[in-house]
C-alpha positions as CSV (number, residue, x, y, z in Angstrom):
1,X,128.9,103.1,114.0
2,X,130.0,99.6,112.3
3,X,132.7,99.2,114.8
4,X,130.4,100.2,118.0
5,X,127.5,97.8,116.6
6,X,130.0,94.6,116.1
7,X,131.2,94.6,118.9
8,X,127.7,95.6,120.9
9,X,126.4,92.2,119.1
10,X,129.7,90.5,120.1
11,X,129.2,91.1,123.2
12,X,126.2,89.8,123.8
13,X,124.8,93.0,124.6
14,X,120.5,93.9,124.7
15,X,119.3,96.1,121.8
16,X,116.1,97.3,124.4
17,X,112.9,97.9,122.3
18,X,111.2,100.1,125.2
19,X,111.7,102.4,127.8
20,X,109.7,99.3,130.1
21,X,112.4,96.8,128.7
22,X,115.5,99.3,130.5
23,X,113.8,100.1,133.7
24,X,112.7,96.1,133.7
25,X,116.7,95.3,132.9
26,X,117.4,97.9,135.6
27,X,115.4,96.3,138.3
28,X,117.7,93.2,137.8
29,X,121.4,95.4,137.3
30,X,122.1,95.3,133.8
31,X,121.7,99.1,133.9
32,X,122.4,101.4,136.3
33,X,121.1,105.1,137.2
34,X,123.1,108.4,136.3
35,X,123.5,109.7,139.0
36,X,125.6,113.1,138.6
37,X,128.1,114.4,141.0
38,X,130.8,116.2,139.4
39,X,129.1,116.1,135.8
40,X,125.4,117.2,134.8
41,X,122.6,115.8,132.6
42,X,120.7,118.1,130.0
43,X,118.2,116.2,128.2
44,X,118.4,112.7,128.8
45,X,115.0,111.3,128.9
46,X,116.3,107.4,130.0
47,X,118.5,108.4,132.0
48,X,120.2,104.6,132.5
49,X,123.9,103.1,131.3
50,X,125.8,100.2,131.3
51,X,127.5,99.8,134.7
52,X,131.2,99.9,132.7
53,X,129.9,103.2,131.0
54,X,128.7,104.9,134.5
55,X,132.1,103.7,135.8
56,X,133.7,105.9,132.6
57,X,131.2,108.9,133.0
58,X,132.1,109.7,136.6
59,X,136.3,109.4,136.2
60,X,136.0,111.2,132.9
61,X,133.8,113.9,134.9
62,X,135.9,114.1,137.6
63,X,139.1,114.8,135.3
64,X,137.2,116.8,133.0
65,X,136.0,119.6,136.1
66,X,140.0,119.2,137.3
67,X,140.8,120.1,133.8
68,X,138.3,122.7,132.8
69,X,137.0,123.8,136.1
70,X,133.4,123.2,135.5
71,X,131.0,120.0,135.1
72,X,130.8,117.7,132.2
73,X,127.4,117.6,130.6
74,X,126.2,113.8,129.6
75,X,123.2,115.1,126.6
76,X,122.4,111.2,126.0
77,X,122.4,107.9,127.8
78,X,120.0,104.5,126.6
79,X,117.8,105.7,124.4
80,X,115.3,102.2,123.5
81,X,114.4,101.3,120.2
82,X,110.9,103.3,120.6
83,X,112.8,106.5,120.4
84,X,114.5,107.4,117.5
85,X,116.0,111.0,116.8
86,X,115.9,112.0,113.1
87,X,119.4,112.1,112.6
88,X,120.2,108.6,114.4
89,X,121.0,105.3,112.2
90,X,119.6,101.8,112.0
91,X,122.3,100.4,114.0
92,X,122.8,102.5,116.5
93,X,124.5,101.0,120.0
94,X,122.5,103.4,122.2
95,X,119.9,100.9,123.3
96,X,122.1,99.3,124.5
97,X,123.7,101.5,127.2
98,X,126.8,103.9,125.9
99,X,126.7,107.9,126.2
100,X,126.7,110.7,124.4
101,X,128.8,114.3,125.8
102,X,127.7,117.6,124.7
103,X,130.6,119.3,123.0
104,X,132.3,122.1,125.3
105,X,134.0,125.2,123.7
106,X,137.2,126.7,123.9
107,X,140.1,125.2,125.9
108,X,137.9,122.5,127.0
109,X,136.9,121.3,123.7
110,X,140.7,120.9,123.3
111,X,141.4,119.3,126.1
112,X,138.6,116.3,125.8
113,X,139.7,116.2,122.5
114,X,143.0,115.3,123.6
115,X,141.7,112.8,126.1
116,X,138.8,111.0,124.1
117,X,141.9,110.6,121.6
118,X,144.3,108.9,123.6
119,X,141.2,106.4,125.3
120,X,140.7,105.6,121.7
121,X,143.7,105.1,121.5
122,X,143.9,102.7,123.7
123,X,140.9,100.7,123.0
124,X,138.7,102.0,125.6
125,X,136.2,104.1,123.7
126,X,135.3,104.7,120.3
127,X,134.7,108.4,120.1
128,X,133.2,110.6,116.7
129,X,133.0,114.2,116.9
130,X,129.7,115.4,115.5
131,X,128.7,118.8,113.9
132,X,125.1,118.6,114.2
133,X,124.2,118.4,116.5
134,X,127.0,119.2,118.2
135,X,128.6,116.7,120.3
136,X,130.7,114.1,120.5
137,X,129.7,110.8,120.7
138,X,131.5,107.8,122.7
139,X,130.4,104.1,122.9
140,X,132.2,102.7,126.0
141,X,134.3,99.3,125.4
142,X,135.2,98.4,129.0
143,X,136.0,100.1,132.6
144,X,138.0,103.0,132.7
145,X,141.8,102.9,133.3
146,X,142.8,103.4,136.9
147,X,145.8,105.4,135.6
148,X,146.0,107.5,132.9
149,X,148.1,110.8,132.0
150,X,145.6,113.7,131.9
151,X,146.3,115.8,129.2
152,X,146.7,119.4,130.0
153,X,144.2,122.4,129.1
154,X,145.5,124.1,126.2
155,X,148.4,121.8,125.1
156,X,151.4,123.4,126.5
């Protein structure tokens, strides 16, 4: 959380206090719309991102249904100041744009495991596995990489 939060405030990025502040920042492109196509939404009640994080939710979906054969599901995307869950912290990065992904089960779980691993790796994401709820949750440093080695379902 320390890590996301520095560098959100590094960045210059807006902490939004209100669901009018995102759709106003919308308006002008500082946020853009989910819009699914080869992932779903469950629960998202702002449903707006940074335009790097969209970028990183649609190729991770894309790799995720060639991997696992189904869609992603994105459970979180801004949530303003306004709305706080009980389990969320004081310096929390999401209002400022960055996505949360419901945890799969089975070989899937494995396999975005592997690949939330090697983006952090890498710089590109910061990702924590939660237990409760379950998820896993990833703040979105930059565009995703063009090309990347998918990891394969299952580890073999």
């Amino acid at each position: 959380v320390e890590k996301a939060h520095e560098w959100a405030v590094a960045h210059g990025l807006t902490f939004e206090p209100s669901r009018k502040s995102v759709l106003q920042a919308a308006m002008k492109g500082d946020y853009v719309p989910l819009r699914p196509t080869s992932y779903r939404i469950k629960g998202v009640s702002v449903p707006y991102v940074l335009p790097a994080t969209a970028a990183w939710i649609d190729d991770m979906a894309a790799q995720y249904r060639r991997a696992c054969g189904e869609p992603m599901t994105v459970t979180s995307a801004l949530r303003p100041k306004t709305v706080r869950l009980r389990n969320s912290v004081q310096e929390s990065v999401h209002p400022t744009g960055l996505a949360v992904l419901r945890k799969p089960r089975g070989r899937c779980r494995t396999w975005l495991r592997t690949a939330l691993l090697g983006m952090e790796r890498s710089g590109t994401i910061d990702a924590t596995e939660e237990r409760f709820p379950a998820h896993f949750h990833v703040v979105v440093f930059g565009a995703p990489a063009t090309e990347r080695e998918e990891p394969r379902v299952g580890g073999g």
